[in-house]
N, C-alpha and C positions, 0 to 999 in steps of 0.2 A: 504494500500500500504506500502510494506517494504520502512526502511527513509535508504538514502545512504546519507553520507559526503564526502565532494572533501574535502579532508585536505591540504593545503598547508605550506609546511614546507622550508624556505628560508634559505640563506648562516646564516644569523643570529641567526635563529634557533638551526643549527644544533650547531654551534659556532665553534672557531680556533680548530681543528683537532677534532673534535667532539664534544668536551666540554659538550654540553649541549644535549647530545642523550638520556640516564637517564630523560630525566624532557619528550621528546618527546613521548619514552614508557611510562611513565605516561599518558600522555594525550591520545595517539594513543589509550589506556585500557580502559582510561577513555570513551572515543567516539563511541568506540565497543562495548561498552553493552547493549544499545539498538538502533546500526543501522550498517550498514557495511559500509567500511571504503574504500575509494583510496586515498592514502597518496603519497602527489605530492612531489618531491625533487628537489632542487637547487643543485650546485654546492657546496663542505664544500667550505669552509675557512682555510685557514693555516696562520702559521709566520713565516713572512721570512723579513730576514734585521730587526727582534724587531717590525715590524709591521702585523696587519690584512692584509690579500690578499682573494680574492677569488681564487681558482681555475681556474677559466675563464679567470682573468688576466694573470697567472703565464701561461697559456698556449699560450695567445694571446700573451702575449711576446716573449716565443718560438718561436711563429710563423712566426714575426716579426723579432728573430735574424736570421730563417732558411733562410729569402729572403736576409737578407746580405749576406750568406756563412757563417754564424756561425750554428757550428753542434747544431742542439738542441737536449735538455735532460729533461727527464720524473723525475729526480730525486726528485724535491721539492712535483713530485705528489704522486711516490710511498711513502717516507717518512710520506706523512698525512695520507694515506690510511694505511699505518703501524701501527698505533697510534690506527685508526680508527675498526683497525680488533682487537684490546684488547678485543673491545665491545662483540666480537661471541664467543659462548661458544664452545668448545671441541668438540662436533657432529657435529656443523657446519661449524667450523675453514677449514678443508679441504679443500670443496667445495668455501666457500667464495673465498680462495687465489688462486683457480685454475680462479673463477670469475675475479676477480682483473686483473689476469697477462693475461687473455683472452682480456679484455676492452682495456688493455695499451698498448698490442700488437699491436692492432688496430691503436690505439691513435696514437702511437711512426711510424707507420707506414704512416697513414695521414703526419706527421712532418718530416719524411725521403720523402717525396714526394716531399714534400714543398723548402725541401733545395736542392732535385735535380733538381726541376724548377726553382729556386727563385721566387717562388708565392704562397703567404699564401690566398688563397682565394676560395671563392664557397665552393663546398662539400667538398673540403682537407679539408677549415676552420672547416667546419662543424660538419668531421667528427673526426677532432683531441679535440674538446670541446666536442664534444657528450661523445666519448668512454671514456672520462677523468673525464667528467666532472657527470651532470646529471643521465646518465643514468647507467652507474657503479655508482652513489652513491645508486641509487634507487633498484640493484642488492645487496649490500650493507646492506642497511637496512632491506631489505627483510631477510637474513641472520640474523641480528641484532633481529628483532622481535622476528623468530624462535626462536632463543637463550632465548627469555625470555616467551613463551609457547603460544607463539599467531600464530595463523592459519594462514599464510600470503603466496602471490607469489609475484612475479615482472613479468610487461610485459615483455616480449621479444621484441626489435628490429623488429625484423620479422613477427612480427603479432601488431604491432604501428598502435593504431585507431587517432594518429592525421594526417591528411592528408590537407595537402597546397598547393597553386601554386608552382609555379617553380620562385619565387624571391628566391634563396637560401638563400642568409643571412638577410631578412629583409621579412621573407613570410610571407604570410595570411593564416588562416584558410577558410578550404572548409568543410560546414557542412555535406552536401546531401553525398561528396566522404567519408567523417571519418564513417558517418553510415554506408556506406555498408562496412566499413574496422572494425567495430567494435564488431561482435559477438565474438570476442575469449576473450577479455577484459571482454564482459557480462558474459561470461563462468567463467572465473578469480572470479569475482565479487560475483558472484552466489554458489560459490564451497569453498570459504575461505570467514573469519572475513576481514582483511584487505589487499588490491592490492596495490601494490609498483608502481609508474613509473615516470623515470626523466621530468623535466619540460624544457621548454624553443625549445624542440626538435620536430621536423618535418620530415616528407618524403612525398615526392609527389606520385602518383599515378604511376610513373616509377619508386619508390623505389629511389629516390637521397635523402640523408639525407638535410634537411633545419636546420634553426632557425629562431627564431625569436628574436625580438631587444632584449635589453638588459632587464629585469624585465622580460623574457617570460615567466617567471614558472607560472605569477598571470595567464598568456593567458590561458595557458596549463589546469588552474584548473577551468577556464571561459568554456573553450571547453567541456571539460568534462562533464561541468552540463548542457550546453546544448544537448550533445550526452545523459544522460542518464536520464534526467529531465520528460520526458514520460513515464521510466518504474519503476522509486522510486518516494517517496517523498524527494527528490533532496534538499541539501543547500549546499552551499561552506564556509569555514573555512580558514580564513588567521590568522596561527597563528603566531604571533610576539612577541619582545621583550617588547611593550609596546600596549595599546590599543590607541585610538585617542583622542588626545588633542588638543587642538584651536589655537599652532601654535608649528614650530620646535622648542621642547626643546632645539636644541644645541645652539638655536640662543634668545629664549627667556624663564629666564630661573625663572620669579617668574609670578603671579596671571591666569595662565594655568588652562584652564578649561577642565574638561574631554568631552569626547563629545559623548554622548549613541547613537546618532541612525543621521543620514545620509540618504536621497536621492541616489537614481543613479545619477540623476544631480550633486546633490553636489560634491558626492566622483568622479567621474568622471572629475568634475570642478578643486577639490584638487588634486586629483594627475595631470595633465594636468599644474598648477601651480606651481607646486614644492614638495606637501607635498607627502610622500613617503605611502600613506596609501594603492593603489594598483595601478596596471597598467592600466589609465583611458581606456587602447583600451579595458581590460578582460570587461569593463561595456559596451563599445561602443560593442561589438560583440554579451554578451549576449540581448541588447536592439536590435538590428538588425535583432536578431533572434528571434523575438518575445517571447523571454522567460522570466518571472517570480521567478527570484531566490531567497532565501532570503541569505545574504550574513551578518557574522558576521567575526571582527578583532577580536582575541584573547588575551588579552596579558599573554604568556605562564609561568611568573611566578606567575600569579594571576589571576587567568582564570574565575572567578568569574566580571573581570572587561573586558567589550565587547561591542564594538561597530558595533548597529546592520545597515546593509544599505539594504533599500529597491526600490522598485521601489513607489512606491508613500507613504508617511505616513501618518499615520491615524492622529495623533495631534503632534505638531511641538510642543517643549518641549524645555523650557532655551532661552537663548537670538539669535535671529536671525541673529543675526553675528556670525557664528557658527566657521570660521576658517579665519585667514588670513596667506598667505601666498607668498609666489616669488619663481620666476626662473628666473635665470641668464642665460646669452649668448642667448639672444631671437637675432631673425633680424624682420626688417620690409621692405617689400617688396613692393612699388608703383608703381601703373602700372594703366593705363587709363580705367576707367570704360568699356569702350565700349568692352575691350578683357579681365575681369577678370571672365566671365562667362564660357569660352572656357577652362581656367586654373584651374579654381574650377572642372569642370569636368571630366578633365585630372586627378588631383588628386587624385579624389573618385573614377573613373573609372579604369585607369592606373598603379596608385601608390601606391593606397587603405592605402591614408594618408589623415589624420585628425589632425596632433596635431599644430591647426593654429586657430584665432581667426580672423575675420572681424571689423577691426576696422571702425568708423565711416569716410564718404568718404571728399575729400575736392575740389573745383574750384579756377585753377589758371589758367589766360591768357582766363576767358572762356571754359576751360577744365574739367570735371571732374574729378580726380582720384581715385581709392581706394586704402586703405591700408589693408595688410595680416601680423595681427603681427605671425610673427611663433616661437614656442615655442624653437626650438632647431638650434641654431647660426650654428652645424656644419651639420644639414640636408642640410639647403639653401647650405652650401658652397659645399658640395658634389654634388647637383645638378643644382649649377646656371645657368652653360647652358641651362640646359632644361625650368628652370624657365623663363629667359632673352628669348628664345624663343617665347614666345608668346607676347613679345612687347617688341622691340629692344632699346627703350628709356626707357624702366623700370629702377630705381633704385634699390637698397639695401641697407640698414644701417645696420650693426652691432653691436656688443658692445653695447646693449639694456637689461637695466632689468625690470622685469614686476612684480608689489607688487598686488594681489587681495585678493578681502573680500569677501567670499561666506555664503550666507544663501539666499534658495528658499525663503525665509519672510519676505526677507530685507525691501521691501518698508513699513514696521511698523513701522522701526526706522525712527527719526528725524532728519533731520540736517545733515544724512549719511556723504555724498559725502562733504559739507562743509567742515567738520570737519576734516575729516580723509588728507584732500587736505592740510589744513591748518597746521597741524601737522606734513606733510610733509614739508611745509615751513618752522616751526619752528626747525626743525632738520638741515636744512642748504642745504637739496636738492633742486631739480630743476626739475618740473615737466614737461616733454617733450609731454607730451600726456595724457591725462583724458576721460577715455571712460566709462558716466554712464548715466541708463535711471531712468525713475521714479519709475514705478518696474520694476526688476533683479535680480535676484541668482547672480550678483556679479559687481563687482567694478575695473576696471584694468586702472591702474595708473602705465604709463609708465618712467625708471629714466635713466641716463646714466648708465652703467654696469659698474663702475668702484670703487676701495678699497670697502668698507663694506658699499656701496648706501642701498644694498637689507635691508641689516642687518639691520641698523639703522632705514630704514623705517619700518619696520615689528616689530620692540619695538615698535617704536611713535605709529602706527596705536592700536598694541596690547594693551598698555597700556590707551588711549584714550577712546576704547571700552565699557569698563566697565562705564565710563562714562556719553555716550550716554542712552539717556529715552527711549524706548520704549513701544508704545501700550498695 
């Protein structure tokens, strides 16, 4: 069976107005010599005010001045795209710029919508980050290859095998509807070295452009390997600026372990926590879909250094505290046992949201309750009505941050939960909640969210580790 690669190449990747496209045709070379290639794109990055931006920003703030009645403008986006067209050589310079002012037409036109309604939202939003963002860089690049003698197309818009509900800006992937939308992409696939196509981008079955949340590109490159994981020997590729280490460099910054190989469970665990290694839903979609993928992180200036993630490992390798890490702005949501069955279901069914954990439940007055710690403070707030819905004496807490240790093998260590508890005490925090079992792939240790709580706990805990014995 021919091997295909989902490459995914993020804002970081590509770097502030291209930076780093040069190292990408290296590797894209690299990857195509013996297998064919769909090379998934994010949005660039630019600088604007002396700092990193994404693209996505710079437009979602346009968007945002257009609902005041402030005109918005495409400039900070053509300027990086300026920069960006250095990269295409002479035969394909024409073509590109007719590309570009095609995409921005579009874009500028979503955004004159927007300031004539005042409302940046739905498919406007959609479709003024699509054409700006994504899927003109992914027109872009296509170009870009060409330029350096590699066989390459970009999807079109118009023949897009990712197909979703109709949540516009927060949709789901529909597997059964992307296969029957996806023979022109197998055609693509099939006819050229490597397929260009933006990430994070959707349409439904009526053609409305979608997205998905914020990270959707990891989705986009998860979708992928399940649409074509039956007719290649299929693996996905997140290439990065670094491969996986045992906690956030920015925040810990000496005795960092590298970290070779990962679970679904685990990576799935890790990013749903905080650490940035991919979009726990691209693992939650591919395991739903009963698929098998083998999934490596790249880090793209040393590509020799990768961390592989699978669905089950054959031997668990180095110490089973494999990563610690936090998210900030979590809420915890209580609501009375007897109705949190009805709202679990709602969620999975309705909302086709998961990124919420079940913490352990408690009796007051003779009542039961449970608690939903959820990972993101400003989901809840977006939807508390509907949440308060289902038990009109539910609370909410905010202002919650959540420290976890993940390793499927934990229960070999000693002392775990001890330990890591107490070192939080010794740090000066306050532990509001301790939710661990005897075995567990993790450990969530809940703090107040407030100055550098996460931070400091995620040294203590890090630094600790190394000390614990294990089996």
């Amino acid at each position: 069976m021919t091997k295909l690669i989902v490459a995914k190449f993020g804002g970081s990747a590509l770097g502030p107005n291209g930076e780093f496209i040069a190292k990408i045709i290296q590797r894209v070379d690299k990857l195509k010599t013996d297998s064919k290639v769909i090379a998934v794109f994010s949005a660039p990055l630019t600088i604007y005010n002396e700092k990193k931006r994404s693209l996505t920003d710079v437009v979602l703030e346009q968007g945002r001045n257009a609902e005041k009645g402030e005109k918005p403008s495409l400039d900070i986006v053509k300027s990086t795209y300026q920069k960006i067209l250095e990269k295409v050589d002479e035969n394909n310079k024409e073509n590109c710029i007719k590309t570009i002012d095609y995409h921005l037409e579009k874009a500028q036109s979503a955004l004159d919508e927007a300031y004539k309604n005042k409302e940046f939202a739905n498919e406007v939003r959609s479709k003024a980050l699509a054409f700006s963002g994504e899927i003109l860089m992914s027109h872009v690049m296509n170009h870009i290859l060409r330029s350096n003698n590699i066989k390459s197309e970009a999807v079109k818009f118009d023949d897009w095998p990712i197909i979703t509900d109709k949540n516009i800006e927060f949709t789901n992937f529909l597997a059964a509807e992307s296969r029957e939308r996806m023979n022109k992409t197998v055609d693509l696939v099939e006819n050229n070295e490597v397929v260009t196509i933006g990430g994070f981008i959707g349409k439904t079955v009526d053609n409305i452009t979608t997205t998905y949340e914020r990270g959707g590109s990891d989705r986009t490159a998860a979708d992928l390997g399940i649409l074509f994981h039956k007719k290649y020997e299929t693996s996905i590729d997140f290439e990065k600026d670094s491969s996986v280490v045992s906690a956030d460099p920015k925040i810990v910054d000496s005795d960092l372990r590298e970290i070779t190989q990962l679970s679904y469970n685990e990576a799935r665990l890790a990013g749903m926590f905080g650490m940035k290694i991919l979009d726990p839903i691209a693992i939650k979609e591919i395991v739903e879909n009963g698929v098998d993928i083998p999934i490596t992180i790249t880090n793209m200036k040393v590509p020799e250094k990768i961390t592989t993630i699978k669905r089950n490992l054959e031997e668990q390798k180095g110490h089973p505290i494999k990563i610690v890490t936090g998210k900030e702005n979590c809420a915890i949501f209580r609501i009375e046992t007897s109705a949190i069955q009805k709202l679990l279901t709602s969620l999975e069914k309705d909302k086709h949201y998961s990124e919420f954990v079940i913490l352990s439940p408690f009796t007051k007055d003779g009542i039961e309750f449970s608690r939903i710690l959820f990972l993101d403070g400003e989901y809840v707030k977006r939807n508390e009505k509907y949440l308060l819905a289902f038990d009109s004496l539910a609370t909410i807490t905010f202002n919650r941050g959540v420290i976890t240790l993940i390793g499927d093998e934990m229960w070999r260590v000693q002392q775990v939960a001890s330990r890591t508890s107490a070192k939080i005490g010794e740090s000066g925090l306050n532990i509001l909640n301790m939710d661990a079992q005897e075995e567990t792939s993790r450990i969530i240790i809940v703090v107040e969210d407030t100055h550098d709580n996460i931070a400091k706990a995620i040294k203590a805990i890090h630094q600790e580790i190394s000390n614990i014995n294990f089996e």
